[in-house]
Every structure is written in structure tokens, then in C-alpha cells.
Backbone bond lengths (Angstrom), bond angles and torsions (degrees), N, CA, C in turn:
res aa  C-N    CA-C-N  psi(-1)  N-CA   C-N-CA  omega(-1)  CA-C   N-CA-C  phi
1 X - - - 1.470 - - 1.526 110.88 -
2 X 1.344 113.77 -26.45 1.566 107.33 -177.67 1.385 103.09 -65.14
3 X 1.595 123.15 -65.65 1.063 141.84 -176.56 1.609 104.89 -17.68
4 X 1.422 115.09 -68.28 1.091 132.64 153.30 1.137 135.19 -20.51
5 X 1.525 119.44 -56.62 1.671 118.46 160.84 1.345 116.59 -70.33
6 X 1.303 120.83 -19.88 1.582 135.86 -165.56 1.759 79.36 -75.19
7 X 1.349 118.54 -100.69 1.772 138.28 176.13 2.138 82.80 -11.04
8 X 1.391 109.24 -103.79 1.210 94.38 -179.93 1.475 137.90 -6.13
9 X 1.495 112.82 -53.72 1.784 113.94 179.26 1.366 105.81 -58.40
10 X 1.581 109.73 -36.80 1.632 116.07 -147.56 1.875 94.46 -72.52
11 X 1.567 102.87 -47.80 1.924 106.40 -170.68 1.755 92.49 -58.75
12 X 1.174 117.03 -56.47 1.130 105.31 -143.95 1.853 107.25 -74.51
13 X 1.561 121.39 -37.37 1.368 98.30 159.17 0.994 127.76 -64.57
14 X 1.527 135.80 -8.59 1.751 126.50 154.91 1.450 107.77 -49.23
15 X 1.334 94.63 -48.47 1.753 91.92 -173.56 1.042 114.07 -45.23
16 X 1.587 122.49 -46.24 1.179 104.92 -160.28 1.720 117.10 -110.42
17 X 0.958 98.16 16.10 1.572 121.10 168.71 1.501 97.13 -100.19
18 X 1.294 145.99 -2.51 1.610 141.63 -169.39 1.700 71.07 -114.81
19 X 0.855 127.00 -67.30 1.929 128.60 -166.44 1.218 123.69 -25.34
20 X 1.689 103.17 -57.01 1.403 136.57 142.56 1.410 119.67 -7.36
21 X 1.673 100.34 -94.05 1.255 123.02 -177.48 1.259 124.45 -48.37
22 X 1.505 104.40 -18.23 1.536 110.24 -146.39 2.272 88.83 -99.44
23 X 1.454 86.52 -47.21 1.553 88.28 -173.93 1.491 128.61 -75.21
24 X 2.111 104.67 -1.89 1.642 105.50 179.25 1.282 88.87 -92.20
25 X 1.469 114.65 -46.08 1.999 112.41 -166.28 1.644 101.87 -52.26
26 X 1.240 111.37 -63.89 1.397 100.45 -173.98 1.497 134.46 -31.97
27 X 1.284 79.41 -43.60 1.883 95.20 171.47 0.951 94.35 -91.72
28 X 0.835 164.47 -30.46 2.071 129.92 159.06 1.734 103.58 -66.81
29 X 0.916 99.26 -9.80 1.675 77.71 -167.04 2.064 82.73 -89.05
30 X 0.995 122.60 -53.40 1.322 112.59 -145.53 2.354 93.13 -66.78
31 X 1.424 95.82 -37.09 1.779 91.11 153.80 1.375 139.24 -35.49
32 X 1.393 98.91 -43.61 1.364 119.34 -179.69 1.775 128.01 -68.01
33 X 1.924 86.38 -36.92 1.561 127.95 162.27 1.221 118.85 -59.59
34 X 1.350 125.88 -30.95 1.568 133.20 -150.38 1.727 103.34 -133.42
35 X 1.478 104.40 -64.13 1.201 89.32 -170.17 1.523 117.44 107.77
36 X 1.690 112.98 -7.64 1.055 121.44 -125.89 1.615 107.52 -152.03
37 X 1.499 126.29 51.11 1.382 108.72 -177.03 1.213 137.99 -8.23
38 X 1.379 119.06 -67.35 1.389 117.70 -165.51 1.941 106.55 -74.98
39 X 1.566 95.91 -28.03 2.129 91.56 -179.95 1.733 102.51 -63.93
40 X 1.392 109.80 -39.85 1.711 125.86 -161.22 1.821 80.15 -53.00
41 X 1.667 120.28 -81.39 0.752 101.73 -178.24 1.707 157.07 -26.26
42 X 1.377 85.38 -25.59 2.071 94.50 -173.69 1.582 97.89 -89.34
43 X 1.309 110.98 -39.82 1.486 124.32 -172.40 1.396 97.91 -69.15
44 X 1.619 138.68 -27.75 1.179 115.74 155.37 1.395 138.79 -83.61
45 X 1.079 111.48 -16.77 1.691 128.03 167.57 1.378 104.75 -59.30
46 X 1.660 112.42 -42.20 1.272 118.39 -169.03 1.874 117.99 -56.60
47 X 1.270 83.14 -50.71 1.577 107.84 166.12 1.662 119.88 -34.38
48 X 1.443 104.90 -55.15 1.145 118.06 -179.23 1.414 127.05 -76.26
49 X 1.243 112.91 -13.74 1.347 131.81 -136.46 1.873 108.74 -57.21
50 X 1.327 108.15 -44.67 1.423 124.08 -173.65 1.634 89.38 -61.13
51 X 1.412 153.19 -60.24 1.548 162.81 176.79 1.092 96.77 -32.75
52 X 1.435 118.99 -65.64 1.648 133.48 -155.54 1.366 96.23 -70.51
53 X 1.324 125.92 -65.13 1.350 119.48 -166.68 1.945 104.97 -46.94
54 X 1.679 87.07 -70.26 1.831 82.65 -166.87 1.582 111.52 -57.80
55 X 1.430 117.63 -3.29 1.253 103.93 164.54 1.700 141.21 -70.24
56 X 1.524 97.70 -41.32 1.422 129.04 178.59 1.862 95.28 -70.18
57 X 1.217 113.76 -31.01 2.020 104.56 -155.05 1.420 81.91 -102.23
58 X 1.219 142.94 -6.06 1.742 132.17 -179.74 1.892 80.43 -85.90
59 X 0.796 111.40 -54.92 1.580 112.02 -159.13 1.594 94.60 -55.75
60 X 1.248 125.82 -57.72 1.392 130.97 -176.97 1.708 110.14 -51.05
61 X 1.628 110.63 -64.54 1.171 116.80 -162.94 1.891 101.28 -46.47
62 X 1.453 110.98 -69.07 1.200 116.45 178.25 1.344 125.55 -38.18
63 X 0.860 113.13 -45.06 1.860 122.36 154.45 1.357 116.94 -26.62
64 X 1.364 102.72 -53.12 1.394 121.37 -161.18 1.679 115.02 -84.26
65 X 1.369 114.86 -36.16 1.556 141.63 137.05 1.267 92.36 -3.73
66 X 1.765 88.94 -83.23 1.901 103.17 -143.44 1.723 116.21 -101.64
67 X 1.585 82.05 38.30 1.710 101.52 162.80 1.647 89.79 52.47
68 X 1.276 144.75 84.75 1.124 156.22 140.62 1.801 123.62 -150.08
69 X 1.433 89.48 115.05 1.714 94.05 -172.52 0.926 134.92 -63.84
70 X 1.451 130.71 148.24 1.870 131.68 -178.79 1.388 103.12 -108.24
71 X 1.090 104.99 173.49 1.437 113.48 140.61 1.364 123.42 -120.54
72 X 1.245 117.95 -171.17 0.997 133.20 170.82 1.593 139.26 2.99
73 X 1.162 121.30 65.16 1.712 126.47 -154.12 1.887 100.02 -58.05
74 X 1.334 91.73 128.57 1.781 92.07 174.16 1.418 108.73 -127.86
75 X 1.641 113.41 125.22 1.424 94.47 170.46 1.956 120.72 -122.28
76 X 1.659 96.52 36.15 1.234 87.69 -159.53 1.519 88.45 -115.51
77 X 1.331 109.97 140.38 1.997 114.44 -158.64 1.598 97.92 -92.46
78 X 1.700 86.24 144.61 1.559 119.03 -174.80 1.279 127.11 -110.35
79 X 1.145 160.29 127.43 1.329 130.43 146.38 1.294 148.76 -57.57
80 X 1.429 130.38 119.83 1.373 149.60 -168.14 1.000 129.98 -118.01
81 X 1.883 104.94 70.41 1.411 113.09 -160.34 1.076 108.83 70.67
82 X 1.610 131.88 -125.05 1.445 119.21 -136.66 1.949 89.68 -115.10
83 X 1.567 104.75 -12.70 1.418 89.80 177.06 1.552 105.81 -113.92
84 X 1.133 82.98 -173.08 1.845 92.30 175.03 1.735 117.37 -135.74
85 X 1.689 96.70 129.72 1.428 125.68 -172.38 1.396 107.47 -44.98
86 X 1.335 148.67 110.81 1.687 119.42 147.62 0.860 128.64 -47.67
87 X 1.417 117.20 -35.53 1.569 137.95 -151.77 1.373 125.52 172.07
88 X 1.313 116.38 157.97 1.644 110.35 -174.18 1.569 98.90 -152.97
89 X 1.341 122.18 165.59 1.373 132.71 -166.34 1.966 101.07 -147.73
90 X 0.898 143.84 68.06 1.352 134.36 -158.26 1.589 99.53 -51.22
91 X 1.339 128.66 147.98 1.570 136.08 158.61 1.310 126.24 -127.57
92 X 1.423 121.87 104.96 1.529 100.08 168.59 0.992 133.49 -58.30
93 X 1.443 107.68 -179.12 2.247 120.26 -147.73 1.907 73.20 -84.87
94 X 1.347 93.15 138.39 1.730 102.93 171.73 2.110 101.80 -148.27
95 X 0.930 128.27 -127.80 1.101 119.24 -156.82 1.349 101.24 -144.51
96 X 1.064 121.93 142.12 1.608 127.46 -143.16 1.692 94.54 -74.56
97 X 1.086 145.36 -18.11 1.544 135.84 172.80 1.088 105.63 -84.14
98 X 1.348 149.95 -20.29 1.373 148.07 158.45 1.437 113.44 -73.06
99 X 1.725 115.73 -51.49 1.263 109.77 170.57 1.444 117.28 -61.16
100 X 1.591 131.15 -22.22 1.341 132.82 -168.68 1.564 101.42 -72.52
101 X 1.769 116.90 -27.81 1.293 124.76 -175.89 1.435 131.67 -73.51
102 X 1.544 85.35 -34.68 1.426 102.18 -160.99 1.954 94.42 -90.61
103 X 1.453 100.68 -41.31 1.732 87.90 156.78 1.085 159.28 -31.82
104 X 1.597 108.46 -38.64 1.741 151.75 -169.20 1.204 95.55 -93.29
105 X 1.135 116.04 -39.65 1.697 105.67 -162.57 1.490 136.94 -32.45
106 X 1.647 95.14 -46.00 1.121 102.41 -174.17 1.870 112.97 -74.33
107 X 1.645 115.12 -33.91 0.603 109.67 154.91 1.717 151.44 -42.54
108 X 1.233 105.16 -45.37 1.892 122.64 168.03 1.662 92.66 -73.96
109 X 1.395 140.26 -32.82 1.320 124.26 179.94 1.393 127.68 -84.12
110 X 1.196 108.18 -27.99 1.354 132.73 153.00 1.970 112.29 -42.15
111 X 1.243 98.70 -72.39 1.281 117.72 173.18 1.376 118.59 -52.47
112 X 0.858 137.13 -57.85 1.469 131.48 144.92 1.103 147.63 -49.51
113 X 1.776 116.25 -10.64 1.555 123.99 166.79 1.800 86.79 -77.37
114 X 1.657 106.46 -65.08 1.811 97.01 -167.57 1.100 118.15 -45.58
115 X 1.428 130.42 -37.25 1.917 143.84 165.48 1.862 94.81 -23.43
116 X 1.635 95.01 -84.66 0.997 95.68 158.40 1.809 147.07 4.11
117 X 1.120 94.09 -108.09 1.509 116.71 177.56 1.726 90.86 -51.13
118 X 1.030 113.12 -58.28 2.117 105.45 -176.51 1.458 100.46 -55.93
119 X 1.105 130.62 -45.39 1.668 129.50 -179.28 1.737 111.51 -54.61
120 X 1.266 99.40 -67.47 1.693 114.14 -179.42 1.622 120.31 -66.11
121 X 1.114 96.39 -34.23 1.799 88.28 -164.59 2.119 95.67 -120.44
122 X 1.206 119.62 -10.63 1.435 101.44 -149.29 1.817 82.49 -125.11
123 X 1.113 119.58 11.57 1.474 112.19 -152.14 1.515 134.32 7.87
124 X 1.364 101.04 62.95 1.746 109.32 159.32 1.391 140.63 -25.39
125 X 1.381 106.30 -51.42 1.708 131.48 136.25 1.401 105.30 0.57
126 X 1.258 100.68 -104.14 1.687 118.52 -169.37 1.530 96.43 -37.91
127 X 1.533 128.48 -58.14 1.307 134.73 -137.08 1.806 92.91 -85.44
128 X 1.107 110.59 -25.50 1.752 87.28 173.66 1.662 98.78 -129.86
129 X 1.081 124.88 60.58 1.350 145.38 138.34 1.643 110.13 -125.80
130 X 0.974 129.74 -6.95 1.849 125.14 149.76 1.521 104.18 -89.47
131 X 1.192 111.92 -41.76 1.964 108.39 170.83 1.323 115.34 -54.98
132 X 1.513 119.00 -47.48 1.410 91.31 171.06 1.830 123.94 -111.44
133 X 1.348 69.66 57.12 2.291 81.34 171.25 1.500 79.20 -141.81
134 X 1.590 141.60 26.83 1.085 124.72 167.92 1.742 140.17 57.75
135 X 1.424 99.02 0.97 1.421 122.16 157.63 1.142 124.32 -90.80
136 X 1.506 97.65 89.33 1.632 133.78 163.96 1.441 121.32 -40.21
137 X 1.848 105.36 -39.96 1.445 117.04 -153.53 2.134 82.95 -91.91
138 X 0.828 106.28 -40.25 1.441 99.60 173.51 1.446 134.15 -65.52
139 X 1.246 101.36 -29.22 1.848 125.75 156.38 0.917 123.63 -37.38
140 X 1.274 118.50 -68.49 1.414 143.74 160.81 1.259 108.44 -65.34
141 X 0.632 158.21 -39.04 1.770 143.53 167.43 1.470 105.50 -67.08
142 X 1.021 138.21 -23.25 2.049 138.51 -173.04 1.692 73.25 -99.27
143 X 1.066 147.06 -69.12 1.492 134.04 -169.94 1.206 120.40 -32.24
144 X 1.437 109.36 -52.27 1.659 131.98 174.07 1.585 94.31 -52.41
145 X 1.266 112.10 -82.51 1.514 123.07 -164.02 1.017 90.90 -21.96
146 X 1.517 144.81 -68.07 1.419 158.09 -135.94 1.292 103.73 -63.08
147 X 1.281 122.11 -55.64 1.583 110.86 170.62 1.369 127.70 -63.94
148 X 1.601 128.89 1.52 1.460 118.00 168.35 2.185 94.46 -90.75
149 X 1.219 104.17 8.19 2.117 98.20 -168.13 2.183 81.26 -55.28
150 X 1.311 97.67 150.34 1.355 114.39 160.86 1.596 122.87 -44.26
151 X 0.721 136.73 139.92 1.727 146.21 175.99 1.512 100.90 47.59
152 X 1.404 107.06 41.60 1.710 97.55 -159.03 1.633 117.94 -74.80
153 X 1.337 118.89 0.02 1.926 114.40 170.97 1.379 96.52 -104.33
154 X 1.323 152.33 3.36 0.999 138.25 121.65 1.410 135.08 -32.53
155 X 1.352 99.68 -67.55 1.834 98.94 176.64 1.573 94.74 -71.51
156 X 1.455 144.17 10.86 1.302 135.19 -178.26 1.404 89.18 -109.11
157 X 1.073 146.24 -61.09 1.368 133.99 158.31 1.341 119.94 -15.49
158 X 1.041 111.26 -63.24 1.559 121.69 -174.76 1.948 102.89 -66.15
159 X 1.412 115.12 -43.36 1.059 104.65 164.65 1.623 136.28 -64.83
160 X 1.456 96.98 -26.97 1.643 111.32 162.56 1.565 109.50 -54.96
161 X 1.329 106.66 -75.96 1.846 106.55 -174.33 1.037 127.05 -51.41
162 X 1.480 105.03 -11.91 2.412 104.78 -161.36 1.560 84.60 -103.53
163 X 1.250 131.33 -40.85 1.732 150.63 177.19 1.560 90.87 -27.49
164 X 1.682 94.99 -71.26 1.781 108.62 -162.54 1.087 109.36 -91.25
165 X 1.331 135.20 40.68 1.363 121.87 175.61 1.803 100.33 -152.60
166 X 1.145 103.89 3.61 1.820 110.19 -169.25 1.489 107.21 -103.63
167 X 1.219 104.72 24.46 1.683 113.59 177.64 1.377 100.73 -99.03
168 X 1.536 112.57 142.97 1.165 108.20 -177.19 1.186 113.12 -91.63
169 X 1.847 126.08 155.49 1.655 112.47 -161.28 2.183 93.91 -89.82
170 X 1.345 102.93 -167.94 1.411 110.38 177.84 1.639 102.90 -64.74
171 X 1.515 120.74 -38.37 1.433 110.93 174.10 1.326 119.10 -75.87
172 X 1.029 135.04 2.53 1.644 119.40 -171.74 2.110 81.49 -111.49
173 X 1.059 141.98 -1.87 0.863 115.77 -145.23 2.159 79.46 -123.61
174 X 1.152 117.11 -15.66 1.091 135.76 172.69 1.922 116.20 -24.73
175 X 0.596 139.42 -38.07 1.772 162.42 -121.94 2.006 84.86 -134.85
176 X 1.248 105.77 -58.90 1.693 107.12 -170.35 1.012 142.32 -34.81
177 X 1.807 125.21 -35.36 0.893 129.39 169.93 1.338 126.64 -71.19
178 X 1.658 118.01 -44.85 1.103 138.47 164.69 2.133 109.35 -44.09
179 X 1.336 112.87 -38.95 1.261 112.88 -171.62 1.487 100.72 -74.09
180 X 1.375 117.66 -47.53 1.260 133.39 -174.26 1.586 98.56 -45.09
181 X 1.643 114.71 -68.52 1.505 105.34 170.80 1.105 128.81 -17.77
182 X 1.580 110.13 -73.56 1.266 112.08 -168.98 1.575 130.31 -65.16
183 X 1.448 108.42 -5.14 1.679 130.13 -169.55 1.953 86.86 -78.59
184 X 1.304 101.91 -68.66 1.459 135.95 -172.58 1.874 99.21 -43.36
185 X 1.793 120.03 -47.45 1.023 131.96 -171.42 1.952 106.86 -71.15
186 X 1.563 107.57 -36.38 1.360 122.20 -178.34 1.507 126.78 -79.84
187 X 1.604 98.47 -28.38 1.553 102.13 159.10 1.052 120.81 -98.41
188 X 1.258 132.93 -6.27 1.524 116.90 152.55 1.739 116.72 -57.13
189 X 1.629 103.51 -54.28 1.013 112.91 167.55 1.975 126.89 -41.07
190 X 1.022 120.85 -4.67 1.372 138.76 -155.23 1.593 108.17 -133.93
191 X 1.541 112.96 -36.78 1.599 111.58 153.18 1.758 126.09 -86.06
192 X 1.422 104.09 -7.73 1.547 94.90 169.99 1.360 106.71 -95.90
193 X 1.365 111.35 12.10 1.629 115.12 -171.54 1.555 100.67 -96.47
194 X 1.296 101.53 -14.26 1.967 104.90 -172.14 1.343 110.63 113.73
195 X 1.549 131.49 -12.84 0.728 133.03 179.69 1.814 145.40 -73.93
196 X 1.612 78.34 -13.49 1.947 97.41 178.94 0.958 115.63 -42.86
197 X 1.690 144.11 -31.76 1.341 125.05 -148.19 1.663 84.53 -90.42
198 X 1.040 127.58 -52.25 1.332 135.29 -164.52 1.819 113.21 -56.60
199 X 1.296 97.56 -64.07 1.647 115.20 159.76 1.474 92.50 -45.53
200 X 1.313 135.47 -162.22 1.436 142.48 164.36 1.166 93.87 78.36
201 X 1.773 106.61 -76.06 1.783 111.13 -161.37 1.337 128.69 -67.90
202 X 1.662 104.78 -34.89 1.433 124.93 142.71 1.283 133.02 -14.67
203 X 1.614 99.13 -65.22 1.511 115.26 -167.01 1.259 94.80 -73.09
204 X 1.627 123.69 -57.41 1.502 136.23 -164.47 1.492 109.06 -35.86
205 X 1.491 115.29 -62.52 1.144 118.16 161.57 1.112 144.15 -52.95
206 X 1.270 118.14 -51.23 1.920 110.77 157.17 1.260 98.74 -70.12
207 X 1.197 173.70 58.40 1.159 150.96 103.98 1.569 112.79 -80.28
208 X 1.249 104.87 -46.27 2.117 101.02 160.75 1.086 122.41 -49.93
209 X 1.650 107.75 -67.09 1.765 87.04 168.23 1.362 130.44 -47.97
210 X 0.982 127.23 -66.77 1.501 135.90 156.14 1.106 131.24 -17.70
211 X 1.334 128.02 -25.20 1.451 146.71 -167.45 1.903 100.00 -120.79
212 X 1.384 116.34 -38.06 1.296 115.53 162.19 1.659 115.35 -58.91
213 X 1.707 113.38 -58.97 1.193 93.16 165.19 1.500 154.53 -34.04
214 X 1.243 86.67 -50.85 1.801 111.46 -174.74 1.717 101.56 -73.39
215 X 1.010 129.35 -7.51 1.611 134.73 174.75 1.581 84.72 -113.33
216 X 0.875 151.33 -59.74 2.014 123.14 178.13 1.582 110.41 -54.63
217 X 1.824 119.43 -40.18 1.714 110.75 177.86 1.732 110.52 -69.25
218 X 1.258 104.54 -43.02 1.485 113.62 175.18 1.649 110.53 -48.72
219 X 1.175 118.26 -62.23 1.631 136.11 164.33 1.553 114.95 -24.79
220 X 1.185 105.59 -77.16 1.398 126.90 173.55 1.603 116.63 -50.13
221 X 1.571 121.71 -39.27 1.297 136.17 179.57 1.977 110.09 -57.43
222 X 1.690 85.90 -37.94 1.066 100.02 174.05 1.370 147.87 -75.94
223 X 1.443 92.74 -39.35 1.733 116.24 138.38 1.107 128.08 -13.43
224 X 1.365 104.30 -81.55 1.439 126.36 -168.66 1.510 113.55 -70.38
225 X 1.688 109.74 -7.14 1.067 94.48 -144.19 2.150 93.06 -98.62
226 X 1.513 88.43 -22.09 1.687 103.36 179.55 0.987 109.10 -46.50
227 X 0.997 158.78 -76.19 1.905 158.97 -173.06 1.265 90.77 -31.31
228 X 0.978 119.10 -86.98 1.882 139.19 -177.70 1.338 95.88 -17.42
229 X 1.291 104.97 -70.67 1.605 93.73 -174.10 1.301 134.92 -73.43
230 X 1.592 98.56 -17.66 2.008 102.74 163.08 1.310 102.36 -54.12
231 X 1.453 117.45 -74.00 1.096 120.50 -160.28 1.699 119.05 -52.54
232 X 1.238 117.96 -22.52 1.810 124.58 167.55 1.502 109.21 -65.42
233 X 1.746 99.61 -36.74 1.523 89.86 -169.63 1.372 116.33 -56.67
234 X 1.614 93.19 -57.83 1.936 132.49 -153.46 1.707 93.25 -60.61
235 X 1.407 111.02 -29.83 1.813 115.89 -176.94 1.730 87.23 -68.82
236 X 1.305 111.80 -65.38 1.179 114.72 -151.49 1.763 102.83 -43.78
237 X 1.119 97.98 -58.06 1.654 112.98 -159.69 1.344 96.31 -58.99
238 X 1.642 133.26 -17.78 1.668 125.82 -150.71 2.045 92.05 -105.58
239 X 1.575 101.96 -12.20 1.978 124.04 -158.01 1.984 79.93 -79.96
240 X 1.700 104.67 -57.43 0.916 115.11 -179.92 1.760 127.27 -34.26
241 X 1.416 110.76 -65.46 0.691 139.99 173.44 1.808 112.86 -34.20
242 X 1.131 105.55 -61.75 2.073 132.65 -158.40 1.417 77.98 -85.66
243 X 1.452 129.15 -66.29 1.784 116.96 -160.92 1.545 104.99 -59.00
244 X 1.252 122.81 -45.04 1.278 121.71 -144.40 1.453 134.76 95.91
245 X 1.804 119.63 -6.92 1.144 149.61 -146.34 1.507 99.52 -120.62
246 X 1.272 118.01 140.25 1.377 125.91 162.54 2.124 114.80 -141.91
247 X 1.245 84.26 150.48 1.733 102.04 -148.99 1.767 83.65 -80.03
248 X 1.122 123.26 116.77 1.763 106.53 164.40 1.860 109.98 -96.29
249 X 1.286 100.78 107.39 1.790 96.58 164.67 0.953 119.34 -74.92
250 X 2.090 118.39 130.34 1.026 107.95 150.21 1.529 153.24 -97.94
């Protein structure tokens, strides 16, 4: 299980160091493209657009589920101060297990379109049933296969944008800690009751699977995500080059 949280820490701060990278370059690159603040901007939203949408309407739909009102769904990006909005979904103040839900959303929906698309079109299957019989050389060959699947940088597109945009922001994630307490407050409550051995083994187990998954979606996110990002860089650096201009991040 350590191993496991260890592998886990490692995908998921790529992730979000690839998240990063992915959302300042772009916007320099589409700057670099334009010339043009406010076009750079649309041309990067644009980019995203398939992420942004199912991101903002998981947040809405679920809302809507659990009998708590929105307003106004927006998905066309703004500036807010020094960054810029993709999108927004307004929610009223509701109660931290609804807000913990309606937060996630995009995340578990996210996660399940790429499930998806890796199941149907990329055969995932094969690729972590040779992963765990430890045949590497077979891995890589169902990986390979994967790039002759039909329309296949399409559904890699789509896996690019839903990848980088299915993170939840600091507000949706707001409600979490507090829930976490009380999870944390109830199983204690539940092992001084006599119940630990049972609880414990429970948890142990859905948390492996669960934690295995999310290091194969994380994995895969990542995958898909390398081309994408050569090709942002290698533009960027070639934009560089022809303008005369270079993007400084800070």
C-alpha cells in the first residue's frame, strides 16, 4: 500500500505540474499566435472548450440532482484579475455533503468519459491486464495498437481537454476538508465501537482499487498528454523565433 501512495503522489503531482504548464504555455503560445490579448484569449478557451463545457455542466447538472440552485451557466472566459475564467456555474451556500458533491463532479465525470474512451477506443483492457502480469513487452504493443483505433487524435483531443480541465479549482474543493473530518470523526467513532477489524479491511480495499485506478487515469492523462505538449512547446519556441518576442513566465 505504501508503494501505492508513493506511485500515486508521484502521477498526480505531474498532473498537476502538466496542468500548470499546459495552461501558461498555451496562453503564450496563442499570444505569440495573435499578437493580440483579447483574440489569444478566445483562441485559448477555444482550445479547451470540450473540458470547459463538461466541466462547468457536471457542476450544474449535479446541482440540479441534489435540489440546489445555480445560476446562470457561463462558459465563455473572462478575466479575473491576473487570471482568466473559462467558465463559471454560480451555486448556492448548501451543506457541505452536497457542496463536497457538486465540487467533485467534474472530476468523477471527467474520469469516466477518459474510462471510457481508454475502454472503447484505446483498449485499456489489454494494457492493464499485461501491467499487472508484468508484461511490459505486451503493454507496449496494445499501446501501439492504440494508435491505428479509428479517428484516434480526436478521442486524444478530447482526452487532452477533459484530462486538463477536470481538476477541481480551490472553490469547488472548499466544503472538503470539513467533510473529510467528519468521515475521519465517524470511523474512529466505529473502531471504539468494536468495529475496526472489519472497518480497516473495508477501507484497505477500496482504497487500492481506487487508488490503483486513479494512477492508470492519471497515467493515461499523461500519455496523451505528451504529443500535445511537444507540439505547444516546439510551436512556441519556432512563434519565438519568426516574432522576435519571448513569453517570460512568472
Amino acid at each position: 500500500m505504501i508503494v501505492l501512495v508513493f506511485e500515486l503522489l508521484v502521477v498526480l503531482g505531474l498532473l498537476l505540474l502538466a496542468d500548470r504548464w499546459l495552461h501558461r504555455h498555451l496562453q503564450g503560445l496563442m499570444f505569440l499566435l495573435t499578437n493580440d490579448a483579447e483574440i489569444s484569449v478566445w483562441l485559448y478557451a477555444l482550445t479547451l472548450f470540450p473540458g470547459v463545457l463538461l466541466h462547468e455542466s457536471s457542476h450544474a447538472l449535479t446541482a440540479r440532482i441534489l435540489g440546489v440552485r445555480i445560476g446562470r451557466l457561463s462558459i465563455l472566459p473572462r478575466r479575473v484579475g491576473k487570471k482568466i475564467q473559462l467558465g463559471v456555474v454560480p451555486v448556492e451556500e448548501t451543506d457541505i455533503f452536497r457542496a463536497s458533491l457538486i465540487g467533485a463532479a467534474p472530476l468523477f465525470a471527467g474520469t469516466a468519459i477518459i474510462f471510457a474512451i481508454g475502454h472503447f477506443v484505446f483498449g485499456t483492457p489489454d494494457v492493464v491486464a499485461a501491467l499487472s502480469t508484468g508484461e511490459w513487452l505486451a503493454a507496449l504493443r496494445s499501446l501501439q495498437q492504440a494508435l491505428y483505433a479509428p479517428d484516434v487524435w480526436i478521442w486524444a483531443f478530447l482526452v487532452f481537454t477533459i484530462g486538463n480541465t477536470m481538476l477541481p479549482s480551490r472553490a469547488d474543493t472548499h466544503a472538503w476538508p470539513f467533510l473529510g473530518a467528519i468521515i475521519v470523526f465517524i470511523s474512529a467513532i466505529l473502531i471504539f465501537a468494536g468495529g475496526g477489524a472489519t472497518l480497516l479491511n473495508g477501507v484497505r480495499q477500496l482504497l487500492t482499487h481506487a487508488v490503483r485506478w486513479v494512477i492508470l487515469l492519471s497515467a493515461s492523462t499523461l500519455l496523451v498528454d505528451a504529443p500535445f505538449f511537444l507540439v505547444i512547446f516546439l510551436l512556441e519556441k519556432a512563434l519565438e523565433r519568426v516574432t522576435g518576442k519571448r513569453i517570460v513566465y512568472g
